[in-house]
C-alpha positions in Angstrom: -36.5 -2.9 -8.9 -35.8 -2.1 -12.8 -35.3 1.7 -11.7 -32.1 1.0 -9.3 -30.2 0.8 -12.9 -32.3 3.5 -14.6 -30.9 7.3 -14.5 -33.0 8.4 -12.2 -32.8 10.7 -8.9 -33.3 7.8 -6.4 -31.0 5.7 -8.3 -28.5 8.3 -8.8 -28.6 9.3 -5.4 -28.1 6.0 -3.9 -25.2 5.1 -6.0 -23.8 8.2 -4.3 -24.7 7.6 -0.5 -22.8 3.8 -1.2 -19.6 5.7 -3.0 -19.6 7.6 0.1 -20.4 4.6 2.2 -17.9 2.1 0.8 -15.0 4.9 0.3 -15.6 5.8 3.7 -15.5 2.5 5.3 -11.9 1.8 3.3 -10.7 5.1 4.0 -11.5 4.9 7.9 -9.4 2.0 7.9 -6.3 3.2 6.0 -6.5 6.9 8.3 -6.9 4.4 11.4 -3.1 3.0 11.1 -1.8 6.3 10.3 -1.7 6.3 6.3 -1.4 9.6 3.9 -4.8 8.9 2.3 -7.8 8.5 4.8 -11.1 8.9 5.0 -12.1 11.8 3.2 -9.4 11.3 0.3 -11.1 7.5 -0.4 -14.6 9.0 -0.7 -13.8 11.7 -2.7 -12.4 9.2 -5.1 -15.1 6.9 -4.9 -17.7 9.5 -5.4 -15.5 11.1 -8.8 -15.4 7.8 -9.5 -19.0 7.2 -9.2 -20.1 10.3 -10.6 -17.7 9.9 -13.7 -19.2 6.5 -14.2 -22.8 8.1 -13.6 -22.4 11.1 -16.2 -20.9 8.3 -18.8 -24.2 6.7 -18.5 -26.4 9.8 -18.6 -24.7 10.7 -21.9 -25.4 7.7 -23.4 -28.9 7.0 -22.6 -30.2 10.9 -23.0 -28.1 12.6 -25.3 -26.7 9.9 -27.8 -26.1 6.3 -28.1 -23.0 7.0 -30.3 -20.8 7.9 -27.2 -19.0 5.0 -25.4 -20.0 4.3 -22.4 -16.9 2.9 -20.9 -15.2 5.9 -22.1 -15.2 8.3 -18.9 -14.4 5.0 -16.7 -11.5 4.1 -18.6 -10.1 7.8 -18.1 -11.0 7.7 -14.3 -8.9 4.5 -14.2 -5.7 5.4 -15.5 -6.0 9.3 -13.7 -6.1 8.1 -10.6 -2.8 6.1 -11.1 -1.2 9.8 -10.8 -3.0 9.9 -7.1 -1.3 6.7 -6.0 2.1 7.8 -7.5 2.0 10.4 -4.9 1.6 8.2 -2.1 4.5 5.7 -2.7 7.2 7.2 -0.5 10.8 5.9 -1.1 12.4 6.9 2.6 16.6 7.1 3.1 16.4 3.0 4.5 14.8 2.4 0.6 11.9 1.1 2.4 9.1 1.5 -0.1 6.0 2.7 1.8 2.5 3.8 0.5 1.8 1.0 -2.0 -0.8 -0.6 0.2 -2.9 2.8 -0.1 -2.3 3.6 -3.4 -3.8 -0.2 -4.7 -6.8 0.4 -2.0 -7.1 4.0 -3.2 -7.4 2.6 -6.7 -9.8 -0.3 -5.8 -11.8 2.2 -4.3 -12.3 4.3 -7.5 -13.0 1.2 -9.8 -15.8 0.4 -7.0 -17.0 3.6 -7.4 -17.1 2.9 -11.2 -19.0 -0.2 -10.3 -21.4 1.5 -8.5 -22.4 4.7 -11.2 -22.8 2.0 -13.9 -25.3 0.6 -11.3 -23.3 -2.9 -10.5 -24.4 -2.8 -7.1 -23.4 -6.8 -6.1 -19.8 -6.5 -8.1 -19.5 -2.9 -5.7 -20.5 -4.4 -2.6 -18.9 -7.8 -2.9 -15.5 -6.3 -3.5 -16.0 -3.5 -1.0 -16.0 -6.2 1.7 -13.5 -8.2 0.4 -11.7 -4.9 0.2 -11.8 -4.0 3.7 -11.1 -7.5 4.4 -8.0 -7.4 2.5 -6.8 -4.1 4.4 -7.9 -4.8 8.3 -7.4 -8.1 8.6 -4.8 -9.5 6.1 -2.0 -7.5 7.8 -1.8 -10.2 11.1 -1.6 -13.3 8.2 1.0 -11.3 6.4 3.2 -10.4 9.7 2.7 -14.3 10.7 3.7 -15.4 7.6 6.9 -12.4 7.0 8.0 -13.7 11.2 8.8 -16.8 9.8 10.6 -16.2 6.5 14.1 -17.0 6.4 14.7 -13.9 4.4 15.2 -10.7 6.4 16.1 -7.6 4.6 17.6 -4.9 7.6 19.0 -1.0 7.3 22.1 -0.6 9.7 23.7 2.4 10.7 27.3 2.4 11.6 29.8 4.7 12.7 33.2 3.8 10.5 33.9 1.4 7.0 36.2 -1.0 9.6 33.1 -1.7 11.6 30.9 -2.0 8.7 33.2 -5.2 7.4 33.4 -6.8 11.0 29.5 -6.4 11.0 29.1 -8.5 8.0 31.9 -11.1 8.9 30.3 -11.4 12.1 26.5 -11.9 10.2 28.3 -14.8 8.3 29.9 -16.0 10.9 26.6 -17.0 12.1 25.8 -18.5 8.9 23.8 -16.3 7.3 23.7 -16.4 3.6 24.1 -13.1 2.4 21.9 -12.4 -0.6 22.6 -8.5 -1.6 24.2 -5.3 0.1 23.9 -1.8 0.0 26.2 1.0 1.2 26.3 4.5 1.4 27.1 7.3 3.5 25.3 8.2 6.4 23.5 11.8 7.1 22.0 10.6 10.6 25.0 9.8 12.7 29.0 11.1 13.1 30.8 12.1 10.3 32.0 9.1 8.3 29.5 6.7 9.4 27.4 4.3 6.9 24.2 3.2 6.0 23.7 -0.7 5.1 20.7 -2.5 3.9 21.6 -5.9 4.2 19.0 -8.9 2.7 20.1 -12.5 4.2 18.6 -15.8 4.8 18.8 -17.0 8.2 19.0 -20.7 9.8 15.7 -22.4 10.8 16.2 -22.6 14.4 17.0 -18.6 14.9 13.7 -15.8 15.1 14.0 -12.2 13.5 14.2 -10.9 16.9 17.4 -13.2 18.1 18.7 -11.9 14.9 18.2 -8.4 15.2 19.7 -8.9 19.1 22.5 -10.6 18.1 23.7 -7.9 15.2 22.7 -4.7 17.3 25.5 -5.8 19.6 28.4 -5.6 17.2 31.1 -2.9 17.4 30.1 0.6 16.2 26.2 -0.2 15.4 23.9 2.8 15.9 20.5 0.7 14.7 19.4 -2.1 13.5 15.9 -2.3 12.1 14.0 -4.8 10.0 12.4 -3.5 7.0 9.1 -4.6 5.6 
């Protein structure tokens, strides 16, 4: 088996069927639920990736042994940093979104680094654990976030006067309130407000009581949890 980490056709072709494999299997989950970078954007990482690594290697067993062979890696590591900067989305509720696909586009390019050096069981193991992480972490994580007595919401309100009765009446029902954030409202009537609001609430009361309970004070266009 000494020729699955030689430079060799078969080897180098197989490396490249599993970048493809193992960026297509994280990619088909992220495109699944709807995210910027799917399928096709996760294997052409994790094929640059593994092709990078693969060239790195060629260098330094054909041409010269001078060259470092980490060097072309260690680029592809820090470059695609610039990708996942351009999925992390800052929306007008300053809800952060993309950072899940931007850490699993990166995991899939260091796998892909894994798999031109010819690491096969560090690829593979961390592949699955991988796709682990992204399919089925997300129902732990919501169970987990249901039951957290800190809720962050964004609140749009239709006048300043209502904006003060809404938080009297969220302390009113003892909620501690840990931060707020105003400012002016482009999605409803003239002079309305947006509020993000973080808060802990009591023990006994669920996020959804909550969110039913605020939605029904005066002048409240939405309420909505944020993640």
């Amino acid at each position: 088996m000494e020729w699955l980490h030689d430079i060799n056709f078969y080897s180098v072709t197989l490396r490249l069927v599993l970048a493809v494999l193992f960026g297509g299997i994280i990619g088909l989950e992220r495109g699944a639920n709807k995210h910027q970078a799917g399928l096709r954007t996760h294997i052409l990482v994790c094929v640059g990736a593994t092709l990078a690594m693969l060239t790195n290697a060629y260098i330094f067993e054909e041409i010269t042994r001078i060259a470092d062979p980490a060097r072309l890696g260690a680029q592809v590591i820090s470059g695609i940093g610039f990708l996942g900067a351009g999925l992390i989305l800052v929306t007008s509720r300053n809800k952060v979104k993309g950072l899940t696909t931007a850490a699993g586009l990166w995991a899939s390019a260091c796998i892909g680094l894994a798999l031109g050096i010819g690491f096969y069981e560090g690829a593979l193991i961390a592949g699955i654990l991988v796709f682990i992480v992204l399919a089925f972490l997300p129902r732990l994580e919501a169970y987990v976030y249901d039951r957290s007595r800190l809720m962050n919401v964004f609140v749009e309100l239709d006048s300043m006067n209502n904006l003060r009765r809404f938080i009297n009446s969220a302390r009113s029902q003892d909620f501690i309130i840990v931060e707020t954030q105003v400012s002016k409202s482009d999605n409803i009537v003239d002079h309305g407000y947006n509020l993000n609001l973080s808060f802990r609430i009591p023990k006994q009361i669920s996020h959804d009581d909550v969110l039913r309970s605020l939605s029904k004070c005066d002048g409240v266009f939405l309420v909505e949890e944020l993640e």
